[in-house]
N, C-alpha and C positions, 0 to 999 in steps of 0.2 A: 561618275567614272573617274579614275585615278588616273593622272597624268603623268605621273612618276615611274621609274622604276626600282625598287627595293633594295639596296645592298648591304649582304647579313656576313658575308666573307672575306678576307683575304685575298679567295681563290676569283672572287670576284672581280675586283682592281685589273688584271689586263684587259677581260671582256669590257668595264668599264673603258678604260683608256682609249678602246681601238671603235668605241660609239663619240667618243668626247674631244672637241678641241683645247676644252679648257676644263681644268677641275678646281672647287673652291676646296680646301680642308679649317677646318675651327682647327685652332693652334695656341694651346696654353705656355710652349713651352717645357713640357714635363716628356715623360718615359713614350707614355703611349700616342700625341701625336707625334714625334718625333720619331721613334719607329714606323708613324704611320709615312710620314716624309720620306723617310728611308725607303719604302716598298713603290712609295708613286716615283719615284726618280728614276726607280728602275725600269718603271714600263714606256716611259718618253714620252710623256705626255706631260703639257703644260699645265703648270699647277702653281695657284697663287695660296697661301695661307693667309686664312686673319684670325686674328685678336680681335677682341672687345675688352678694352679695359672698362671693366665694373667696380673699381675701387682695391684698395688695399695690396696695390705694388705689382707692376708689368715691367719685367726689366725689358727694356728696349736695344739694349746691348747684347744680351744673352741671345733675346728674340732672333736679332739679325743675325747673330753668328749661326745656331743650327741651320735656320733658313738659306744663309749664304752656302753652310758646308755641302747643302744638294743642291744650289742651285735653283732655288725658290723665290719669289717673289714673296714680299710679306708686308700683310696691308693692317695698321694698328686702328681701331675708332675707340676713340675716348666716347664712352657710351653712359660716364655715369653721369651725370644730370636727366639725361632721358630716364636711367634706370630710379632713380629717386622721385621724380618727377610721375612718372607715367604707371611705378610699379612698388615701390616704395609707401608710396602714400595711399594707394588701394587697400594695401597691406592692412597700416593702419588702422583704417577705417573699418574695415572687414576683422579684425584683431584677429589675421591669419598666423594660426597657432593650430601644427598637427594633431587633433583628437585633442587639442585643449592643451598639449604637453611643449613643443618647442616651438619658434618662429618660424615658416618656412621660409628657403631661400632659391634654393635653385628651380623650384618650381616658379619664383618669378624672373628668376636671371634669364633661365631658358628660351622664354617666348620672345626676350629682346633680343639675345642674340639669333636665333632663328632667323628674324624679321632683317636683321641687320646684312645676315647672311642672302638672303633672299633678294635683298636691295643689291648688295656690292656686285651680286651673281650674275645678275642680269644689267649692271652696269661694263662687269665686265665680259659678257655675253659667254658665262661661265654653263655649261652640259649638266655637271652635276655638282651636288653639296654634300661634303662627306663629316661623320665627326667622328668620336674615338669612344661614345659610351659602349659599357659590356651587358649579358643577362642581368649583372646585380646590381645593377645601378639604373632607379629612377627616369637619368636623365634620358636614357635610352629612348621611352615612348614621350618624354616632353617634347624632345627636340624634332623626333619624327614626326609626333602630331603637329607641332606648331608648322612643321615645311610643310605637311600633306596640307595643314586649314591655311596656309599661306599659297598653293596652288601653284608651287615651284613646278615646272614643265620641263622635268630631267631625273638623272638619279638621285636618290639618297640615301641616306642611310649608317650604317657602323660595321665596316668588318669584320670589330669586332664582339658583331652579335653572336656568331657561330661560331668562331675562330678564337680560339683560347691558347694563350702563352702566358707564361711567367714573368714577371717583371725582369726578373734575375734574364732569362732567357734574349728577354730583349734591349738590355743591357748589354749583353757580350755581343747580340748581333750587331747593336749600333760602334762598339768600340772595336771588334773587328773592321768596320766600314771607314775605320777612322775617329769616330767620337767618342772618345774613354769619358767623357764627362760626367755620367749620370754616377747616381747612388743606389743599392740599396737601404730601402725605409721602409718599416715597418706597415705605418699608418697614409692613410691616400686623403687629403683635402683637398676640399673650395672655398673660396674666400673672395667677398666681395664686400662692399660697404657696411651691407647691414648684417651677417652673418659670416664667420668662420665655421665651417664644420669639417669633421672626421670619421673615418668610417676606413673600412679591412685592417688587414694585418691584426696588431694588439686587440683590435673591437671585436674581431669574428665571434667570438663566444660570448652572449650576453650571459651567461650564469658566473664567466673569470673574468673579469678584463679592467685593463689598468690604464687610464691617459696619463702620458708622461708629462709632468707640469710644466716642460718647457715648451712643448708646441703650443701650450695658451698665451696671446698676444695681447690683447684685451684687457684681460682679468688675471693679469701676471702680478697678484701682490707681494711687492719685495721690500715693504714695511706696511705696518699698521698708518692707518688712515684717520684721521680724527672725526665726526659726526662732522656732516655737512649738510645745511637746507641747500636743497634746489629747487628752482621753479621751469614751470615749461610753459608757452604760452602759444594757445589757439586761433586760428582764423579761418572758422568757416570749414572746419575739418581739417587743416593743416598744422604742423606744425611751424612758427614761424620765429617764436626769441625762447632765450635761453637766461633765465635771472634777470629777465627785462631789457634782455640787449638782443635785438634785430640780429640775424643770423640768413646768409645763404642757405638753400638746404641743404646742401649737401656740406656744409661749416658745419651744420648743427648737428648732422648725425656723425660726424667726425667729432665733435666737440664732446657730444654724449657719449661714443664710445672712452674716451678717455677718462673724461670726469667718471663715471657711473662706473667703468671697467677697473680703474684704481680700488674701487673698496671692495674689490672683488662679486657684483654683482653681475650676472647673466650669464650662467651658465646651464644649461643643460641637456639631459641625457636622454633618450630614450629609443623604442624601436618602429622602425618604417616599415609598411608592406610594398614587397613587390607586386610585380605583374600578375604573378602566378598566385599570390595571397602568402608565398613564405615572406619570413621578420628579418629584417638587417638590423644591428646596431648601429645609431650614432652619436658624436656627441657634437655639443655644439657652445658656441660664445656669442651673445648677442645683446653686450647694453646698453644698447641705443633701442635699440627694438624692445628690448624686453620695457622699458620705463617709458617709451614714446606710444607702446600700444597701452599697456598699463594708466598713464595719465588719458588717455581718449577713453579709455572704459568710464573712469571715473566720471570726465566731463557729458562725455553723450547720456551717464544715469543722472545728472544732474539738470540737463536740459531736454530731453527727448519724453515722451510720453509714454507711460509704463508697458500698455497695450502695443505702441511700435517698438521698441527696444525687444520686448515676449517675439514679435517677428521676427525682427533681426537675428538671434540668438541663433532660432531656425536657420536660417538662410545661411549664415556666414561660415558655418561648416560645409554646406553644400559650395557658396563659393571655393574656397578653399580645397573642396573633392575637382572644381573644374578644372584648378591651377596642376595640381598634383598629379591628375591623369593625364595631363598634355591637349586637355582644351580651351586653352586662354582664350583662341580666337574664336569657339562655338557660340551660338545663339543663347543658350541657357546660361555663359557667361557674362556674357554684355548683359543680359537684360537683369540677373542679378548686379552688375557693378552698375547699372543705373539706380538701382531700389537705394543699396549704398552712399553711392555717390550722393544722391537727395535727402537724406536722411541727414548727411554730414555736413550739411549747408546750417543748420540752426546749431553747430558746435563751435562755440566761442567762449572763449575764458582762461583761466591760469588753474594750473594745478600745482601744488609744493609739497614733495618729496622731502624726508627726512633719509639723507644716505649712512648708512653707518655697516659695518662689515657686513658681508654676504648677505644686507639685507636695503628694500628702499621702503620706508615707511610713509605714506601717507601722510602729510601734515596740515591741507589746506587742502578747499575746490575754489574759487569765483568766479562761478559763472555770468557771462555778459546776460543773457534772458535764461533766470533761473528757474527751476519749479522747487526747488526745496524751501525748507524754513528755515530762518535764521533766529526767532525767537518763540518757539514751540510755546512758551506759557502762556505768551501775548496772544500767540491765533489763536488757542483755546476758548482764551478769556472772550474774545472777542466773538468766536463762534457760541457760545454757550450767552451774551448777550443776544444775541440774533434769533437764537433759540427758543430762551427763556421768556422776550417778550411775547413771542405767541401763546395764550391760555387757550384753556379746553375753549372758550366762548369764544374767540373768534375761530373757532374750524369752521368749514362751511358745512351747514344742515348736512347734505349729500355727507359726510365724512362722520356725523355726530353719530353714535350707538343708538339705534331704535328698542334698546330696553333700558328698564330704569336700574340705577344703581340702589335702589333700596326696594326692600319688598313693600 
């Protein structure tokens, strides 16, 4: 039985209010919660906003000022060590990659902030949890599945699910209200440690569409690059040094994005399903992820056992379908992030990358308990001794042919 109750409108927000003494809103900062701020101020109803910082810049200036200009309370949690720690490294391990083509991102961001939201909610003995996804956007049933499997006992949901305005539109309403600050832009991001992505405006048409090379952060090359070796170094499924120096994780996938994003690798493009099964375009920058899962493919085929790796292959798509339809916290996810999880305990070694433009080459595996060979002619030789000493005359009777070789 569902403990919640659903909010898909606008028109919903007073109903909501006059059940609620407290409302939580997820708050980026940008167009649509900020208009969303704007419509709760107006019902009187006390309303706290958070943040989750998951990486890659939460101005905390800016934050305070819309919050302040309604009259909001606004609650920040630095969330990325968890987010690296608890959802980063599953990643990883899983080499969650949509249909094989880009890293996914917001499908792991989603379930942490949820959870986050759910904790702050009921610390602040907050009615309901509101966010700002629309029909075309993913994040819609992540966020809602993760409050339903998190068994939040209040409203949730997105206004605007059924309630459609214009950017432009709610732009003039917030600067009528006072807040001229916003812009129109083309293109609408996310951004977090391990992924930059983009997606409407310039993307709508995957048959025309053009990324302006200045919203690339990452892989903004503004000179040529010389070839560089890099190493990445394992423990037990983790990533944990970088060229043989010790690394926090979250230093390291900061450290990879720079290094790896300069020669301009980790980019790409491709198309999402929604709900309904229609394709969105996105595009994405990811080179800490793209070389960190990349190096773990390598080490797991060079230490894992050909018959479990043929498993895994299976499975890790299907993980990956759990994340992406908003059931992080179902049964059929845990009990694949466990198969994972176990699999990624015998992953130990170094890998080295040859970097050089838009490309990471391969240059080395060492594995700590390897199965590969390292001198192909020597195990030959040596199997073909082991071999060669058994003649026809020691088979055992039971094995010798009961007819004769000569008539």
């Amino acid at each position: 039985m569902k403990r919640y109750q659903q909010v898909r409108s606008l028109e919903d927000l007073s109903y909501v209010a006059r059940q609620s003494k407290h409302i939580l809103t997820l708050f980026s900062g940008g167009v649509d919660s900020s208009y969303l701020l704007y419509k709760l101020s107006q019902t009187g109803c006390k309303v706290t906003a958070l943040t989750v910082d998951l990486g890659d810049g939460v101005d905390a200036d800016d934050l305070r000022h819309i919050t302040g200009f309604f009259n909001v309370d606004l609650k920040i949690i630095d969330a990325r060590e968890q987010f690296a720690r608890e959802f980063i490294i599953p990643a990883i391990r899983a080499n969650a990659q949509y249909m094989g083509i880009y890293p996914i991102s917001s499908s792991l961001s989603r379930p942490l902030i949820a959870r986050l939201a759910v904790e702050m909610a009921q610390t602040l003995g907050c009615d309901a949890i509101l966010h700002t996804a629309n029909q075309s956007q993913n994040s819609l049933r992540r966020l809602n599945g993760a409050l339903s499997q998190l068994n939040f006992n209040g409203f949730i949901g997105s206004p605007y699910e059924y309630s459609a305005f214009s950017r432009e539109e709610k732009i003039q309403a917030l600067a009528q209200a006072g807040l001229p600050r916003f812009q129109a832009r083309g293109i609408s991001g996310d951004a977090n440690i391990w992924v930059r992505e983009y997606e409407s405006g310039a993307l709508d048409n995957p048959e025309d569409f053009m990324m302006p090379e200045a919203l690339f952060k990452w892989t903004s090359c503004r000179s040529a690059q010389p070839d560089e070796l890099l190493s990445v170094c394992f423990e037990r499924g983790a990533p944990v040094a970088v060229n043989g120096q010790t690394l926090p994780l979250l230093t390291l996938i900061e450290h990879l994005n720079a290094v790896v994003g300069r020669h301009g690798i980790g980019r790409f493009s491709g198309l999402e399903h929604l709900e309904g099964g229609e394709k969105v375009l996105e595009v994405r920058e990811a080179p800490a992820a793209m070389l960190l899962m990349a190096a773990f493919r390598h080490l797991e085929t060079a230490t894992l056992d050909a018959a479990l790796l043929r498993q895994k292959l299976t499975l890790e798509q299907t993980w990956v379908n759990e994340a992406i339809e908003g059931r992080w916290y179902g049964m059929l996810a845990a009990s694949l992030a466990a198969f994972i999880r176990t699999s990624a305990e015998a992953v130990s070694g170094t890998v080295f990358f040859n970097l050089r433009s838009g490309v990471a080459d391969l240059a080395a595996i060492k594995a700590r308990d390897p199965l590969y060979l390292t001198d192909r002619d020597g195990w030959e030789k040596q199997i073909a001794r082991v071999r060669g000493s058994r003649s026809l005359a020691d088979l055992s009777p039971s094995l010798t042919p009961a007819y004769s070789l000569t008539a």
